[in-house]
C-alpha angles and dihedrals in degrees: 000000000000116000112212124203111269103230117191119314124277109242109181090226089069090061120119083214098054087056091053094056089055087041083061101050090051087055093053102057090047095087105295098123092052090047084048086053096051101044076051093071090030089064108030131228121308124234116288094251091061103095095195098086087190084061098094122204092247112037107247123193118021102015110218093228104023115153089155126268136324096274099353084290121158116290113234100211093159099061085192090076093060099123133108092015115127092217147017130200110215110181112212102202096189137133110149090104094063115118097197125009122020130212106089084115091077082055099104098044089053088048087046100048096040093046084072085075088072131071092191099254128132121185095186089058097032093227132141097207076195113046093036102049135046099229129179136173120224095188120237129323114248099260120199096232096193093030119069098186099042085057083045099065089033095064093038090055097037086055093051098057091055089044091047085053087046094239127157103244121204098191106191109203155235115204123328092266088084094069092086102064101046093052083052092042089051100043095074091060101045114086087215139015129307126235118208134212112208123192116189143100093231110074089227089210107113114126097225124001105207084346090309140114090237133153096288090068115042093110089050087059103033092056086054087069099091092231093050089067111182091232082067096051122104125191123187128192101013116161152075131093111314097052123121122254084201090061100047075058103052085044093056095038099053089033101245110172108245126201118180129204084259088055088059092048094050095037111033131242089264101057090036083066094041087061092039101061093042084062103038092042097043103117082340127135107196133001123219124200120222106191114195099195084212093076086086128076115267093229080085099022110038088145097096144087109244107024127183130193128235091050126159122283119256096241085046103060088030089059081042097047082049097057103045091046087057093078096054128260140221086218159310144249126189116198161185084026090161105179102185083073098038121101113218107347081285089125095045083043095058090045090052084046092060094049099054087046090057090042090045104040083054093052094052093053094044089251100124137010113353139286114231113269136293085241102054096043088063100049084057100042082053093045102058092041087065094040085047 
């Protein structure tokens, strides 16, 4: 055995360490505990089932996955001053219910950082997002990231505050599994039953995946609630190899109203909406659109967990997404954005894409926000006619 040279003696009060925990406790008593107070009531309250009381319903301060606001908006730090805005961004930023490949709970942050590409402005529609709507982006929920059911009943409750304000949410998943709570965090608010609108190649209706209630299950759930009936439930692009035969079942059994990739084709993507919305809309009071990003091939989506070729084109679900949006909607979510598996944002950007069409599609038809004046429509009009 090797004998090795004693230097001075070790005393704990010469760590390093055992000056860092002093440090900390200097730190502590500087104000931490006001600024946690306020970021409390920033932030709300978080669900009942959540046992650390300092965790808030929205997270307040550093946000974990900040990367700014949906196109640059207002932030929205104090969640008390929700009231009179058109729209509001909720990031989701969970992925505990993914079977196969993590990383939708980056989703949001990707939306986020690549929605700074757009102004708003779309000359085909002939819509100003910014000029026509009040938005602002609350950041992302406290999810529990061990724990399903606590995010459950973070995100139902979260969504509950914004529908019992009467603002337009845009929730940005996150993995499907999410869909669940905010259909249960919207029915109480909703004097009738809700249609949905569910984009995917993957039915979603299974009651458990591996004994959860994963993302392989939210429509299972949702149309449990007794105002999300299945006959109200639309589901477009389903398809391909890695469906469930259990939830082709359940479709069948509770009479959901299923459209493949082949229906669109036959069919095309404007009489597809046409059926859709006679379903979604019969003895129904609002509609809500759950868009899986991976209902489009991931040629041009290759950002998502669980991705399936033979997907719907991009123009296809965006002129779909259009249509129904038309006819004015209670949300949106936009979901299974995975960006560890995307190439060049184009899979974030798609999602973002989908987002502005809704909110644009709504402003054209005076369903949400406002159109710029009568007045000043005609100037215009008046004024390229002379130019003309």
């Amino acid at each position: 055995m090797i004998e090795r040279e004693r230097g001075e003696p070790i005393r704990r009060d010469d760590l390093n360490g055992t000056w860092a925990m002093q440090q900390s406790h200097i730190l502590d008593a500087e104000g931490d505990s006001e600024r946690q107070e306020e970021l409390l009531a920033y932030g709300l309250q978080s669900a009942e089932s959540v046992r650390d009381r300092n965790i808030p319903l929205f997270s307040r301060g550093r946000w974990r996955f900040n990367s700014g606001t949906f196109m640059n908006c207002e932030y929205l730090e104090d969640m008390r001053k929700l009231d009179g805005q058109d729209v509001v961004i909720i990031g989701a930023p969970y992925d505990g219910g993914t079977t196969f490949r993590p990383g939708t709970r980056f989703g949001p942050q990707a939306m986020r950082r690549i929605s700074s590409l757009t102004g708003g402005y779309n000359s085909g529609l002939g819509v100003d997002i910014g000029k026509a709507l009040k938005m602002v982006d609350a950041g992302d929920i406290s999810v529990i990231p061990a724990n399903l059911e606590k995010s459950f009943d973070q995100i139902a409750k979260a969504i509950s505050y914004v529908a019992e304000r009467e603002v337009f949410p845009i929730v940005l998943g996150g993995d499907h599994a999410i869909g669940y709570p905010d259909v249960r965090g919207l029915a109480p608010f909703i004097d009738g039953n809700i249609g949905i609108i569910h984009f995917d190649r993957h039915s979603d209706l299974s009651e458990y995946n591996q004994d959860e209630r994963m993302h392989g299950a939210p429509f299972f759930h949702a149309t449990n609630i007794p105002n999300a009936p299945p006959t109200n439930l639309v589901q477009i692009g389903i398809g391909g190899w890695t469906g469930s035969k259990e939830g082709m079942k359940i479709a069948r059994d509770r009479r959901a109203t299923v459209m493949t990739v082949d229906d669109v084709d036959r069919f095309g993507p404007d009489r597809i909406v046409e059926y859709a919305l006679e379903i979604a809309w019969k003895n129904a009071k609002a509609v809500w659109i759950s868009f899986d990003i991976d209902s489009v091939d991931p040629a041009f989506a290759p950002g998502t967990g669980t991705p399936a070729s033979g997907g719907l084109l991009p123009r296809e679900v965006l002129r779909m997404i259009r249509g129904i949006a038309a006819e004015g909607l209670i949300g949106m979510e936009v979901v299974e954005v995975s960006p560890p598996y995307d190439v060049s944002d184009i899979t974030a950007l798609l999602g973002v894409y989908g987002i502005l069409d809704c909110l644009g599609a709504m402003v054209l038809n005076g369903k949400l926000g406002k159109l710029p004046s009568a007045d000043a429509q005609e100037e215009a009009t008046g004024e390229a006619t002379t130019n003309a």
